[in-house]
Each structure stands twice: as C-alpha cells, then as structure tokens.
OpenMM code with the backbone's topology and positions (N, CA, C; nanometers):
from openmm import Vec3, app, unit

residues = "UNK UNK UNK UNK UNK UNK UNK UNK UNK UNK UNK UNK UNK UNK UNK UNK UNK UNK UNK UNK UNK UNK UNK UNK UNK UNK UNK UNK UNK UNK UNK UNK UNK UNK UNK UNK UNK UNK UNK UNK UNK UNK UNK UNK UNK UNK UNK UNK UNK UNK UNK UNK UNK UNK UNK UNK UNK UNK UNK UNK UNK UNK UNK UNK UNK UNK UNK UNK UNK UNK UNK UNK UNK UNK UNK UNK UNK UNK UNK UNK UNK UNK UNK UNK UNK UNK UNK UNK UNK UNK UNK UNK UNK UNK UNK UNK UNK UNK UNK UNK UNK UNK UNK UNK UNK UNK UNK UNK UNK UNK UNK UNK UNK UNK UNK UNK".split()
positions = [
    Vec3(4.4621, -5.5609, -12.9197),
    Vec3(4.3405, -5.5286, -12.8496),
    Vec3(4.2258, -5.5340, -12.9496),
    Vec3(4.1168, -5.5963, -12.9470),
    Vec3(3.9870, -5.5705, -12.9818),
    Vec3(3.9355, -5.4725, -13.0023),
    Vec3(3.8793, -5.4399, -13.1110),
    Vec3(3.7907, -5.3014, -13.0945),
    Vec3(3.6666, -5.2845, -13.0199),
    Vec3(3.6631, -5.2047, -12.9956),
    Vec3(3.5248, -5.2241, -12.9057),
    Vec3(3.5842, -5.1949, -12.7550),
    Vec3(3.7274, -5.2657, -12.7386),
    Vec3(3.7250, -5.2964, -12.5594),
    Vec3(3.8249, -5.1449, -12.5614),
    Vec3(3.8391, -5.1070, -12.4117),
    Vec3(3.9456, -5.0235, -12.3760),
    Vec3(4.0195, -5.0346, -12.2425),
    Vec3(4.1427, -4.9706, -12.3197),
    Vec3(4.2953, -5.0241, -12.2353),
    Vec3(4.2654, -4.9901, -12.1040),
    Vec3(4.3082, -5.0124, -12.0088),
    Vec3(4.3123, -4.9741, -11.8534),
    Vec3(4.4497, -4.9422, -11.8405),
    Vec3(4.5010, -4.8336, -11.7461),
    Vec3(4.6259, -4.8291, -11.6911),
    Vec3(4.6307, -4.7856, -11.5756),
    Vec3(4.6178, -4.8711, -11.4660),
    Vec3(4.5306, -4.8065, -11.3228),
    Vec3(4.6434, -4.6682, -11.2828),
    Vec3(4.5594, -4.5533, -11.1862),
    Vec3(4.5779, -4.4535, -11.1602),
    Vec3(4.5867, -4.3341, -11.3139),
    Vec3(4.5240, -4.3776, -11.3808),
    Vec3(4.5869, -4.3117, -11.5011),
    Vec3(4.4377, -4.2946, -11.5740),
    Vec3(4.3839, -4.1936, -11.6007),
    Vec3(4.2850, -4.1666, -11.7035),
    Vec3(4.2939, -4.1628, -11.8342),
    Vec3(4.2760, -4.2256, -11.9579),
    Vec3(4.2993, -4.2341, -12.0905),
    Vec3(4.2602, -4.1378, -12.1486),
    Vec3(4.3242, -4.0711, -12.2206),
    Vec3(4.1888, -3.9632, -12.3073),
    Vec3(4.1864, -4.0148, -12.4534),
    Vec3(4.0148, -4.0701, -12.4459),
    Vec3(4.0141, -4.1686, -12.5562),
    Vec3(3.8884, -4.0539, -12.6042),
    Vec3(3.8281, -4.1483, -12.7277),
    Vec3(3.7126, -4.0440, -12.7695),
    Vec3(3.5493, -4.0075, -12.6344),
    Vec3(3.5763, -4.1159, -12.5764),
    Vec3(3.4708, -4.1009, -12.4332),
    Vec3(3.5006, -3.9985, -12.4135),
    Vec3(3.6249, -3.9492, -12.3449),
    Vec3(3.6545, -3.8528, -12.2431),
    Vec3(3.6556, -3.7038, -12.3437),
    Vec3(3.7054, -3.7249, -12.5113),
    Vec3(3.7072, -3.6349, -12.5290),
    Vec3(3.5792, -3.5537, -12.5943),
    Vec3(3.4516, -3.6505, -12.5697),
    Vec3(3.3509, -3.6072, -12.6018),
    Vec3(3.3103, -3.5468, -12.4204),
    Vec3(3.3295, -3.6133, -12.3200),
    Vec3(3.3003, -3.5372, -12.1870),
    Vec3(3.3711, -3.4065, -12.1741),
    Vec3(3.4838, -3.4177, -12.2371),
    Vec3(3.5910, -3.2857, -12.1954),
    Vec3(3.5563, -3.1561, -12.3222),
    Vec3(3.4586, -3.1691, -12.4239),
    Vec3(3.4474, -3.0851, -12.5141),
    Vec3(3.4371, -2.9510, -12.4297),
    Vec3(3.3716, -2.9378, -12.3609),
    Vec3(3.3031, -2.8056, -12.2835),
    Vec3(3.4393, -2.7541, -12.2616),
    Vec3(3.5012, -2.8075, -12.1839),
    Vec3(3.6333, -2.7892, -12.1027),
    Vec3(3.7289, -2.7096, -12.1731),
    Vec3(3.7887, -2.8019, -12.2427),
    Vec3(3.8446, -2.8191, -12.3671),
    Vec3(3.8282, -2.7058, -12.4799),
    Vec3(3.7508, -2.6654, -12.4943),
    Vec3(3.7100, -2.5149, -12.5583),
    Vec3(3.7341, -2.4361, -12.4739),
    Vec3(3.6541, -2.4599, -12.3796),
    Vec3(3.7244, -2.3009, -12.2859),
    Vec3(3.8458, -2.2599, -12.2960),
    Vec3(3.9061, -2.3874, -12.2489),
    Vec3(4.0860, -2.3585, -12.2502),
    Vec3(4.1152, -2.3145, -12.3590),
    Vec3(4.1042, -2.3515, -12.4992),
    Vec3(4.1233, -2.3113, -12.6009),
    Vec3(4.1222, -2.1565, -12.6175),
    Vec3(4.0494, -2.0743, -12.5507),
    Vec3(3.9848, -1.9647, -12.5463),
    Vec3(4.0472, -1.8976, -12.4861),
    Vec3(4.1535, -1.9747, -12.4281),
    Vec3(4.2335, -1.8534, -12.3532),
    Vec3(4.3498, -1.8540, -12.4151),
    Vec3(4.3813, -1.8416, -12.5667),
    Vec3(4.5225, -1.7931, -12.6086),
    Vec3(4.4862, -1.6478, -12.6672),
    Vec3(4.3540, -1.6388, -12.6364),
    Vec3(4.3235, -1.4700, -12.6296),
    Vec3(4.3592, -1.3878, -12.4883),
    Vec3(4.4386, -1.3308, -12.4628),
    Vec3(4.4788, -1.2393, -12.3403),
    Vec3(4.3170, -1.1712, -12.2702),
    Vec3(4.2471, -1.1185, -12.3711),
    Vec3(4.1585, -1.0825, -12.3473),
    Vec3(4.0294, -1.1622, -12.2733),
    Vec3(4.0182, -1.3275, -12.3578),
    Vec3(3.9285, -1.4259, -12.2527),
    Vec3(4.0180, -1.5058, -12.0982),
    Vec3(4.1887, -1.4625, -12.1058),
    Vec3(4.1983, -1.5023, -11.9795),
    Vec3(4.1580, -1.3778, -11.8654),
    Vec3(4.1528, -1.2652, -11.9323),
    Vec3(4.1343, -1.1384, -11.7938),
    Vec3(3.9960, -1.1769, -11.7804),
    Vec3(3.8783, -1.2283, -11.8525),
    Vec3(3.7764, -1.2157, -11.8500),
    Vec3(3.7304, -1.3238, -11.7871),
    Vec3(3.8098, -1.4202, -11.7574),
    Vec3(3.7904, -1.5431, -11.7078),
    Vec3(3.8082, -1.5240, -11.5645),
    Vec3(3.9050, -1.4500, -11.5203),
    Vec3(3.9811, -1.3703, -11.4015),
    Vec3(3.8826, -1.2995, -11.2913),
    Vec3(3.7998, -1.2099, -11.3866),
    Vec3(3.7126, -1.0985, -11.3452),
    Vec3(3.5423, -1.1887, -11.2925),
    Vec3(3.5102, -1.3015, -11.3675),
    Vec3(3.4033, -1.3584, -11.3363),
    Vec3(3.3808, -1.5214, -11.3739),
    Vec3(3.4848, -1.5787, -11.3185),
    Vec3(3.5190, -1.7448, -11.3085),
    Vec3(3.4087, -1.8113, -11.3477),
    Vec3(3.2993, -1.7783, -11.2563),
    Vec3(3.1581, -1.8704, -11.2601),
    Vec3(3.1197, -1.8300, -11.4478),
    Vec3(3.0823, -1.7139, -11.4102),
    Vec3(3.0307, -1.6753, -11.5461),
    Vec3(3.0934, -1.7363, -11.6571),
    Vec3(3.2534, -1.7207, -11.6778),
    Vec3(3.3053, -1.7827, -11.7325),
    Vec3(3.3143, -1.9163, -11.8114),
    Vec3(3.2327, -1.9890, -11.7144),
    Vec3(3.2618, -2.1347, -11.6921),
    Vec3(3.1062, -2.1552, -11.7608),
    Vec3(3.0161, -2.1226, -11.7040),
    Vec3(2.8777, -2.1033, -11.7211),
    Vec3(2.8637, -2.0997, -11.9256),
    Vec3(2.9379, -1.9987, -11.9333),
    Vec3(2.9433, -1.9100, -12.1155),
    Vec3(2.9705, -2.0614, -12.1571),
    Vec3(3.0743, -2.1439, -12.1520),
    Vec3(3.1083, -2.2629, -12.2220),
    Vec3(3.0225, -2.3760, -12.1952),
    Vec3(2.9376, -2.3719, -12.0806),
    Vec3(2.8770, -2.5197, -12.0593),
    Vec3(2.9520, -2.5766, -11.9949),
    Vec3(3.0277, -2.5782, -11.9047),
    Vec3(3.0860, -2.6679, -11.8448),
    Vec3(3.0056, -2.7587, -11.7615),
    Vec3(3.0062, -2.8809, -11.7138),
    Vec3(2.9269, -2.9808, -11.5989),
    Vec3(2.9877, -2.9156, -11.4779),
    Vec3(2.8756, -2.9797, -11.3965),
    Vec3(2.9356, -2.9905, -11.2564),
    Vec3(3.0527, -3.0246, -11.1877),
    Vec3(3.0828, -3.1402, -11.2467),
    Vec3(3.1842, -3.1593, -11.2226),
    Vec3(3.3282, -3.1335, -11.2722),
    Vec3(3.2988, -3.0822, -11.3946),
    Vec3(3.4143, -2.9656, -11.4974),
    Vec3(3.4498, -2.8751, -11.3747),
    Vec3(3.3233, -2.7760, -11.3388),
    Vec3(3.3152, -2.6619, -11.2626),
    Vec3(3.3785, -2.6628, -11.1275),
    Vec3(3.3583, -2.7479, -11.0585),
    Vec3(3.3999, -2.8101, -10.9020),
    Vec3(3.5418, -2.8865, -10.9184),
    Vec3(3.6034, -2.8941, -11.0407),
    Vec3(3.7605, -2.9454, -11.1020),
    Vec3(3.8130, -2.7490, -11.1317),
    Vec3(3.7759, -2.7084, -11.1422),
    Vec3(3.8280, -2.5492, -11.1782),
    Vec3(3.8149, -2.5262, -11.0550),
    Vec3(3.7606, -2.5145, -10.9947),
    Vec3(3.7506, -2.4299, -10.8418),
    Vec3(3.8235, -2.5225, -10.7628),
    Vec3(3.8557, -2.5852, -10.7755),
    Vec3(3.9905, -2.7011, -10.6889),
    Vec3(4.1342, -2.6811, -10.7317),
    Vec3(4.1695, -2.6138, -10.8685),
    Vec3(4.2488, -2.6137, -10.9458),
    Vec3(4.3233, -2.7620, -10.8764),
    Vec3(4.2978, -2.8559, -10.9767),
    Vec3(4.3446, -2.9852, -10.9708),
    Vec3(4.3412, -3.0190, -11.0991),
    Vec3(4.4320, -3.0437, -11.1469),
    Vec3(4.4492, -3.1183, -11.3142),
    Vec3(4.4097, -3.2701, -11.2819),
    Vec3(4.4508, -3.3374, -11.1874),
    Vec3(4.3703, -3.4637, -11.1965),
    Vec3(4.2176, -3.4561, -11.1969),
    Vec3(4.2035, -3.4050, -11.1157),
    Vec3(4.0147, -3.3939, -11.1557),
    Vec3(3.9772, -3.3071, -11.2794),
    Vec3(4.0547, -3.2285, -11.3426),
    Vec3(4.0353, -3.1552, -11.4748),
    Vec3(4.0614, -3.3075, -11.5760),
    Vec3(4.1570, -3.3769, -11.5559),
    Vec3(4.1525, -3.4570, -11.6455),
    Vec3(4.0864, -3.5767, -11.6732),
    Vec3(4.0632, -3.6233, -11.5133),
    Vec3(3.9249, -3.6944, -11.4729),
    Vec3(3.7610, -3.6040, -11.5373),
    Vec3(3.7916, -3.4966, -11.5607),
    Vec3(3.6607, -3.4956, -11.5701),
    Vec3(3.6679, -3.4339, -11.7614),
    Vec3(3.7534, -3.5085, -11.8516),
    Vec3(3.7653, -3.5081, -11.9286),
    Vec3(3.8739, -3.3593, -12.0339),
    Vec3(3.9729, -3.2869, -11.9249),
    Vec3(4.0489, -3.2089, -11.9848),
    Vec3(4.1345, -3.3251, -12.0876),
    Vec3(4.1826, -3.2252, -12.1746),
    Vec3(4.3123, -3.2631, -12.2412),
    Vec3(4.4381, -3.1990, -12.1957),
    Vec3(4.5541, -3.2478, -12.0990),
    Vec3(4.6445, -3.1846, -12.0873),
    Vec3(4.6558, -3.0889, -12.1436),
    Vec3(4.7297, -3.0536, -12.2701),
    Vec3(4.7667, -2.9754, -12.3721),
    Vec3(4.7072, -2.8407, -12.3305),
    Vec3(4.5210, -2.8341, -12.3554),
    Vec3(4.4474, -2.7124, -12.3085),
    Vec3(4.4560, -2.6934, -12.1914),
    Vec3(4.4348, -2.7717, -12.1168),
    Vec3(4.4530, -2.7466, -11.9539),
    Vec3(4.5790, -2.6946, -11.9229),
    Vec3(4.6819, -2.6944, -11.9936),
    Vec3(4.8339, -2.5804, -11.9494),
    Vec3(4.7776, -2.4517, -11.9826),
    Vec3(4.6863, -2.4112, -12.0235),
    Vec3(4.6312, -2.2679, -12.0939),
    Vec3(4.5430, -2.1872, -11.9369),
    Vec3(4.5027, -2.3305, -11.8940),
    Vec3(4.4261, -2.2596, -11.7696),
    Vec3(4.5123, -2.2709, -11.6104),
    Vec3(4.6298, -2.3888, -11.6381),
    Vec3(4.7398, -2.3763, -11.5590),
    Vec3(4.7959, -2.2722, -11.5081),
    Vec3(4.8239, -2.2007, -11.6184),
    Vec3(4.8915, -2.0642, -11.6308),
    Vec3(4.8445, -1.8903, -11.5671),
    Vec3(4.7104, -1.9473, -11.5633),
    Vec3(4.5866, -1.8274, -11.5718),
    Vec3(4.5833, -1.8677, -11.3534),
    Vec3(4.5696, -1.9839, -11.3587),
    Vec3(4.6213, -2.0288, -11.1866),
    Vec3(4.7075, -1.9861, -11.1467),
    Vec3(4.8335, -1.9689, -11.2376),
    Vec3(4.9687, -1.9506, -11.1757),
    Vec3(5.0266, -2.0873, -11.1291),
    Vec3(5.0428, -2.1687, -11.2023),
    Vec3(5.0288, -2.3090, -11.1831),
    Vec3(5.1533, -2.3364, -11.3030),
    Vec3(5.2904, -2.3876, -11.2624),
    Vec3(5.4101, -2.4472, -11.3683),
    Vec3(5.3890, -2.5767, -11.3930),
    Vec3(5.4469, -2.6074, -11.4483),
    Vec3(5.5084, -2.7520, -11.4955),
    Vec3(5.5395, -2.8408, -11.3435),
    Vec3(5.6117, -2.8067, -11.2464),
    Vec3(5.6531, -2.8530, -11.1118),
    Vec3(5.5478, -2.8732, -11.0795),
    Vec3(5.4405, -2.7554, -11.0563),
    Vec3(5.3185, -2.7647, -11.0036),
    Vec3(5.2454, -2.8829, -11.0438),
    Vec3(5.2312, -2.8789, -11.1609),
    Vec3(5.0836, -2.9916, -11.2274),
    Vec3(5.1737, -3.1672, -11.1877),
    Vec3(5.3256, -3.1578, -11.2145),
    Vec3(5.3648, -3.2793, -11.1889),
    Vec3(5.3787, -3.3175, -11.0646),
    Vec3(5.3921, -3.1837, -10.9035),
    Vec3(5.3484, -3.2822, -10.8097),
    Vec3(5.2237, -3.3192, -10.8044),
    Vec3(5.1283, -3.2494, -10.8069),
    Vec3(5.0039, -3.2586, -10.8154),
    Vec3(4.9799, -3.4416, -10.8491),
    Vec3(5.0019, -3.4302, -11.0097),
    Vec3(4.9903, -3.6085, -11.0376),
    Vec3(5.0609, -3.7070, -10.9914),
    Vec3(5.1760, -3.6397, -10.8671),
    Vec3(5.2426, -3.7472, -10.8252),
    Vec3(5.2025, -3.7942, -10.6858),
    Vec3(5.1709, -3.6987, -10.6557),
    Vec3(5.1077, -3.6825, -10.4659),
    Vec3(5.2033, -3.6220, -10.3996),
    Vec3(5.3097, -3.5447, -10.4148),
    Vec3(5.3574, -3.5042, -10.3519),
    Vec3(5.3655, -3.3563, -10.3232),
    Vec3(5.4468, -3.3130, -10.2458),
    Vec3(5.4556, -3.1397, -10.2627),
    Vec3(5.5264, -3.0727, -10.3495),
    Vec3(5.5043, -2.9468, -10.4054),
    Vec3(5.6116, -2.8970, -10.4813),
    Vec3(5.7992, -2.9189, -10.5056),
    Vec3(5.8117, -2.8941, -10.3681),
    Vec3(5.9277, -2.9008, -10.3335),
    Vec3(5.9563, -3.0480, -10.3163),
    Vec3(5.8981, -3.1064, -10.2852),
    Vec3(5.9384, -3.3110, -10.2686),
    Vec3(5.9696, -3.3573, -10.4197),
    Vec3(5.8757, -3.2596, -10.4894),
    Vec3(5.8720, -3.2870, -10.6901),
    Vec3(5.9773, -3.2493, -10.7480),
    Vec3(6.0368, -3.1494, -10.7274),
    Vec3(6.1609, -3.0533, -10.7277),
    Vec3(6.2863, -3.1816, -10.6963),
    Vec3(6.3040, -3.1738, -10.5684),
    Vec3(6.4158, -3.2866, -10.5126),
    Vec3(6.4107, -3.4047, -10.6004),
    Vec3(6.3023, -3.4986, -10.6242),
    Vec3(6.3021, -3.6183, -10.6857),
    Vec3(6.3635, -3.5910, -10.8798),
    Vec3(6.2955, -3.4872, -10.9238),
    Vec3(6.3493, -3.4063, -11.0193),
    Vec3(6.5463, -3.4169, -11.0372),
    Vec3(6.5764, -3.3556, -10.9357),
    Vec3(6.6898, -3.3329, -10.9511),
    Vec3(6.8023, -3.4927, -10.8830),
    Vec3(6.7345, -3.5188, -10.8290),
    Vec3(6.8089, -3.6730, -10.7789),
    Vec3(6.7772, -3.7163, -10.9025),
    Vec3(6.7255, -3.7532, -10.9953),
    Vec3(6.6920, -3.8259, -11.0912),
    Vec3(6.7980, -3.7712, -11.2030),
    Vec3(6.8145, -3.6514, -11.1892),
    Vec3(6.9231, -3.5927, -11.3175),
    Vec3(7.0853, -3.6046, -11.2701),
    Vec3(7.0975, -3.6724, -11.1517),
    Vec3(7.2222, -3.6802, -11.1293),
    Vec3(7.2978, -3.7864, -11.1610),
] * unit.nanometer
topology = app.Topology()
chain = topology.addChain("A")
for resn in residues:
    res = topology.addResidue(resn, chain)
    for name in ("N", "CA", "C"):
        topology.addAtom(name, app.Element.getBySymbol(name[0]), res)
C-alpha cells in the first residue's frame, strides 16, 4: 500500500490515526473509568460526565444508544470502550451481537455451534 492512501474493509471501521485523533475525547473518558470512583460519577450525571471530557455530538448520541458500533464509528478504541461496556452492563456476548446484527441469544447459539 502507498502511503498516503487507506485500507478499506467494508462494514468495518479502521482505527487508524484519523479516528484516533476523532476518538481522543472518547477515549480518555473511558480511560477514566479504571477509577471506581469516575465510573459512580459517570452513573450519577452521564451528560455532565460526557460534557467534563469534550465529547462531540456524535460521541454523546453513541453513549446514549449504548452501541459500540457507533462508539467505534465515532472514533472509540475497543480496548477503552470495554471500560464503559461494563459501566452499561454490557459482556463480551453483548458487544459481539451487537457487531454482528444479531440478538444476544442468536450470538450465544452461533458461538457454540461453532465450538462443536
């Protein structure tokens, strides 16, 4: 590949330095919650929360959807975004139907047909 150009992998968002200069806001926040203390506080006043870091509009309207595709569309890094997963009540099952389109339980089944 050329420098300069970037990869495509349709349905799939890259997190290249673009995104991880869009996802900085984000991306800190999450960071911020391996303090117990900034996830209760995050809990108690979401907006505010969100507001303290700078998040965009569209950061903000990806949190209030709890959707990791639009968290990652709108420049999360996986990795931090399991920090705010968690604070959702949101597993591993969860975030992978989510990116698959399916339901929890449809994610689950395909899961386990696959390990047999």
């Amino acid at each position: 590949m050329q420098a300069g150009t970037s990869r495509q992998i349709p349905g799939t968002t890259l997190f290249d330095g673009a995104q991880a200069i869009k996802g900085y806001a984000l991306n800190k926040m999450c960071y911020s919650f391996n303090s117990a203390a900034n996830r209760e506080e995050f809990k108690r006043n979401e907006d505010a929360y969100c507001a303290r870091y700078g998040l965009s509009a569209e950061q903000r309207e990806a949190v209030r959807h709890r959707n990791v595709l639009e968290l990652i569309a709108a420049g999360g890094n996986v990795y931090y975004l399991a920090k705010l997963a968690g604070i959702f009540g949101l597993d591993v099952q969860d975030l992978g139907a989510q990116q698959t389109g399916m339901s929890k339980d449809q994610f689950k089944a395909k899961l386990t047909a696959a390990g047999k």
